[in-house]
C-alpha positions in Angstrom: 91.1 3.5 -41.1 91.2 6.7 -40.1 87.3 7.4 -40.9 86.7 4.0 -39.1 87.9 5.2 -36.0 86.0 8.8 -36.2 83.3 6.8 -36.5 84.0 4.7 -33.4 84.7 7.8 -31.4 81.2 9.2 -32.9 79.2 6.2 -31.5 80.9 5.9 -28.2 80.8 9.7 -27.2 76.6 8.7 -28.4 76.5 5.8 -26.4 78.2 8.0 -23.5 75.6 11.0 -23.8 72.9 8.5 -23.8 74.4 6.8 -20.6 74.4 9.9 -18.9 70.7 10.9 -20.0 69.4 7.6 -18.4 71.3 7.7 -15.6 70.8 11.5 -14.4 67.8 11.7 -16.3 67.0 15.6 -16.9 68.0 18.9 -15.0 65.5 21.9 -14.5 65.1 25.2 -13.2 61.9 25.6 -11.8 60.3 29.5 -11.4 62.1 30.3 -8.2 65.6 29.5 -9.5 66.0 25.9 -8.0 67.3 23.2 -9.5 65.8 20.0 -9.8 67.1 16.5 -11.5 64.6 14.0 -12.5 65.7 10.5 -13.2 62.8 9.3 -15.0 59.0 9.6 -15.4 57.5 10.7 -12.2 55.1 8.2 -10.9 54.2 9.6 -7.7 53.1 12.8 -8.1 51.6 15.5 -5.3 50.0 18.7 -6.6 49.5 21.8 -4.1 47.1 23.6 -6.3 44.1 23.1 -7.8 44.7 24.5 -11.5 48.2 22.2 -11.2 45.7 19.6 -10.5 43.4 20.1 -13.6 46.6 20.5 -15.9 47.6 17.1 -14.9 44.5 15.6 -15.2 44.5 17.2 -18.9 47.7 15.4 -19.2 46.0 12.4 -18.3 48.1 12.0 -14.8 45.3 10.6 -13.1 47.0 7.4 -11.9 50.1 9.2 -11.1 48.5 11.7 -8.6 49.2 10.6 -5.0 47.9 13.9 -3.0 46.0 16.8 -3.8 45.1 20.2 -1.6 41.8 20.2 -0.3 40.8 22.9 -2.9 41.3 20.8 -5.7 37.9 19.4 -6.7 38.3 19.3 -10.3 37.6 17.1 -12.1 35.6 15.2 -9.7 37.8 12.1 -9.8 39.9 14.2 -7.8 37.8 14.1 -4.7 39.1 11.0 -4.2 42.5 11.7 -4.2 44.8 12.1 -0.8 44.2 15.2 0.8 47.5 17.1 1.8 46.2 20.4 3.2 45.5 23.4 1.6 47.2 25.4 -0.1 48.9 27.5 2.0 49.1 25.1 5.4 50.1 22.0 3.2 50.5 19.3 5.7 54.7 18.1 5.6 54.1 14.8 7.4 51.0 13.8 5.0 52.7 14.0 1.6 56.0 12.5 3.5 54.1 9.6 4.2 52.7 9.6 0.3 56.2 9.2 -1.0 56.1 11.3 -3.9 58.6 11.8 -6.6 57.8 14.8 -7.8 55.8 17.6 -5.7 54.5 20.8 -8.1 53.9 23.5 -5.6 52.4 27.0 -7.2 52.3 30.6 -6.5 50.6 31.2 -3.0 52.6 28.2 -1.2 54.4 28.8 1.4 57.9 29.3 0.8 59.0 27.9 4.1 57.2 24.7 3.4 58.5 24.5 0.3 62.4 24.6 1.3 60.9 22.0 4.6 59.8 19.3 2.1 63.7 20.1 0.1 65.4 19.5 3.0 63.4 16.5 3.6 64.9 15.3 -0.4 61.4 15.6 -1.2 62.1 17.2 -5.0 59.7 20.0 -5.5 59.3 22.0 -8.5 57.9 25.0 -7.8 55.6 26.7 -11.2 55.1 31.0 -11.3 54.3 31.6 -14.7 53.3 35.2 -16.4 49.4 35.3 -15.6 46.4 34.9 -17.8 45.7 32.4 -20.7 49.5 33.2 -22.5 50.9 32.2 -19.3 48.4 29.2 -18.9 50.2 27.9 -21.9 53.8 28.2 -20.4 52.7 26.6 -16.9 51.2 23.5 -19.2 54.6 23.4 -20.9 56.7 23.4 -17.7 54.5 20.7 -16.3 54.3 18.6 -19.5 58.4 18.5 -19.7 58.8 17.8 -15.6 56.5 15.1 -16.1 58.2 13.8 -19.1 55.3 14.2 -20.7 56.0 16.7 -23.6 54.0 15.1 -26.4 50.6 15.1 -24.5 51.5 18.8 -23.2 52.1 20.4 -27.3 48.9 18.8 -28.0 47.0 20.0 -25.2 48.2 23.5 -25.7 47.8 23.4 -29.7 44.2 22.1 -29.0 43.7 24.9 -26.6 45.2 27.8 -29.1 43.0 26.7 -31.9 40.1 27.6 -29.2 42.1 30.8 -28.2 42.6 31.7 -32.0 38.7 30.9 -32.6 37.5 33.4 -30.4 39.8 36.1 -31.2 39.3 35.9 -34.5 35.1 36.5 -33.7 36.1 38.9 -31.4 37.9 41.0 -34.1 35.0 42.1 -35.8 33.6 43.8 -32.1 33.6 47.8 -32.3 31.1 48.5 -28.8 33.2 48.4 -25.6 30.0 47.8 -23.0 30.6 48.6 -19.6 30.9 45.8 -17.1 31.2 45.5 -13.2 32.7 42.4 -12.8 31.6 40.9 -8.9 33.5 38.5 -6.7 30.9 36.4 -4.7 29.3 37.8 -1.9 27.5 40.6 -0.1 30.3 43.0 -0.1 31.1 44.9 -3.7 34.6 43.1 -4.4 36.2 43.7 -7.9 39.0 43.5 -9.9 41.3 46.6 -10.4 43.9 47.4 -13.4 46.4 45.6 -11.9 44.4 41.9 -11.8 44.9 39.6 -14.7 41.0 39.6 -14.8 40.5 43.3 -16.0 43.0 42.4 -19.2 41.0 39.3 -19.5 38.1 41.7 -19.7 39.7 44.2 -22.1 40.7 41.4 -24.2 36.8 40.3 -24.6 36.5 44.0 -25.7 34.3 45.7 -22.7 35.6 48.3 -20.5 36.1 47.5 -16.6 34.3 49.7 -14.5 36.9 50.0 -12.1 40.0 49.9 -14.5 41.3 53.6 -13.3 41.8 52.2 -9.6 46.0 50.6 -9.5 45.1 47.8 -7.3 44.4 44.2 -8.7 41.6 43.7 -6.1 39.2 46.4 -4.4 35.8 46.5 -2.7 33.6 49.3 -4.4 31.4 52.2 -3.4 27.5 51.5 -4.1 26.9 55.4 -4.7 30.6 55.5 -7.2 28.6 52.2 -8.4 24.9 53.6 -9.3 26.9 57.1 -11.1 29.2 54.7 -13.5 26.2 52.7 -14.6 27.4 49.9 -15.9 25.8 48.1 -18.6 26.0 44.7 -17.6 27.2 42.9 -14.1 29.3 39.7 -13.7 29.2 37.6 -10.9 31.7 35.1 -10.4 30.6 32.5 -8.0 31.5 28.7 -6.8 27.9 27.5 -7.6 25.0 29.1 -9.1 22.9 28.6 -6.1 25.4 31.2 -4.7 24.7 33.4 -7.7 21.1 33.0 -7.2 21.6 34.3 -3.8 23.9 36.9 -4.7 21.6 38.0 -8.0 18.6 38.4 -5.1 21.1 40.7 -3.1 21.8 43.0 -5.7 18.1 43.7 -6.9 17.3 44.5 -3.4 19.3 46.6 -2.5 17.8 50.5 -2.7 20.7 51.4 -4.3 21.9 49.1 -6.7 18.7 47.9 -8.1 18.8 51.7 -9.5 21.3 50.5 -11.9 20.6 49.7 -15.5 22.4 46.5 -15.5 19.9 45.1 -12.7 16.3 46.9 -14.2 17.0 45.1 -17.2 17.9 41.8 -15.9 21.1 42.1 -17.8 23.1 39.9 -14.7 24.7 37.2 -15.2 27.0 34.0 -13.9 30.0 32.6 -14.3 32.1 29.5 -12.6 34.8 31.5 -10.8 36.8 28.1 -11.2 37.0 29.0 -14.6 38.6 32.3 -14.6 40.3 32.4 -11.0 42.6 29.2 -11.9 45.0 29.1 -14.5 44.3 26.0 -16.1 43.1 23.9 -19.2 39.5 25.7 -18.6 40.7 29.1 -18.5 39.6 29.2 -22.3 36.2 28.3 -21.5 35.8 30.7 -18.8 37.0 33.7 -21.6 34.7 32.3 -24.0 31.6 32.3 -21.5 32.7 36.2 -20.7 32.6 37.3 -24.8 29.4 35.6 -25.3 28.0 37.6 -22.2 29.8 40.7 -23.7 28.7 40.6 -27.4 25.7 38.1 -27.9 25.4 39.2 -31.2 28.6 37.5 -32.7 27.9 33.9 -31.0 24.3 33.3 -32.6 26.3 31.5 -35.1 27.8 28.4 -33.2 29.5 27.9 -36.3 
């Protein structure tokens, strides 16, 4: 009798925890400390950043997402998505009128806008992970178990490790550390300093950042400081590569930095900033396409 009972009391304080979990769903935390309950699987979703955007098409989202920023323009399904502003004058009556049920907001929104769309019981769940590809992992978790989608999130990131784990592993056998000048797009010398994700993205693909001694994480560079350190090879990050073409033709005209090694020999070279500026599913590809502009010699073999 007495085990009968324990066992009644055993399903009914079940049957109770699984009343509450349908009811009230799930409680987070997002990044900034607030708290957000979620019901059930979001169906209207609004993203206010473009890497949120590709993480949620990776989660295959697509008919879920309601509203994206005007920056988002990958992949190109998005373009047809609601726009809802950019991403730091996101447009409160827009994604209002969209209805959402879940808005993920990102670093570089506006924290005013933020607590606007709370106090309009719009539930936002704002995402600030540790940068760089680790931290690409942790934002595709948070998103995956907001989203109630936790399955498709461990096998995105396992698929993504195994890419990570590839490319470390060829990486390993590297000993030269070339020097690189890694160029934001444009006419104006822009680069990344010790203190930008970037410059641990290139010490990671074993080459040494030109401008790793300066503590900023983003500084515009001396042509003359430029043509003395004589780097090796140049990057240029850029939207398109008609803008690289344009920004290649800059540097070997100039009287001063076509004096550089890295432009006599041709040894310039492009990559999507999309792919290393947004911390998202093709972060892993943008790393790749840096070592095998690094070291050549280890990626002959595709194998």
């Amino acid at each position: 009798m007495k085990i009968l009972m324990k066992i009644k009391i055993s399903v009914s304080i079940i049957f109770i925890i699984s009343l509450f979990i349908t009811v009230n769903g799930k409680t987070f935390y997002d990044d900034l400390g607030f708290k957000i309950e979620i019901s059930s699987r979001p169906e209207r979703i609004i993203s206010l950043a473009p890497n949120l955007t590709e993480i949620l098409f990776a989660l295959e989202l697509n008919k879920n997402i309601v509203g994206v920023t005007r920056y988002c323009d990958y992949p190109p399904e998005t373009l047809f998505k609601q726009k809802v502003g950019g991403v730091v004058d996101i447009n409160i009556e827009k994604i209002k009128f969209l209805n959402p049920d879940l808005v993920l907001a990102f670093r570089g929104n506006r924290l005013d806008s933020i607590l606007r769309l709370k106090q309009l019981k719009i539930k936002v769940f704002v995402l600030d992970s540790k940068k760089g590809i680790e931290g690409t992992f942790s934002l595709i978790k948070k998103i995956g178990a907001v989203t109630f989608r936790e399955k498709e999130a461990q096998k995105l990131i396992e698929k993504l490790k195994a890419k990570y784990k590839k490319l470390r592993k060829k990486l390993s056998s590297v000993n030269n550390y070339p020097k690189v000048f890694l160029s934001l797009h444009g006419k104006e010398l822009w680069t990344c300093g010790k203190k930008s994700f970037l410059n641990k993205l290139i010490l990671e693909a074993k080459a040494q950042n030109i401008a790793c001694g300066i503590p900023k994480s983003w500084i515009k560079y001396n042509k003359e400081k430029l043509l003395y350190q004589n780097p090796e090879i140049i990057i240029i990050l850029a939207k398109k590569e008609k803008d690289f073409k344009r920004a290649e033709k800059w540097w070997k005209k100039d009287k001063i930095l076509r004096k550089i090694d890295a432009v006599r020999y041709n040894r310039i070279f492009y990559i999507n900033e999309d792919l290393l500026s947004r911390q998202g599913p093709r972060l892993i590809d943008g790393f790749t396409r840096l070592a095998e502009i690094l070291h050549p010699e280890i990626f002959n073999n595709k194998n």
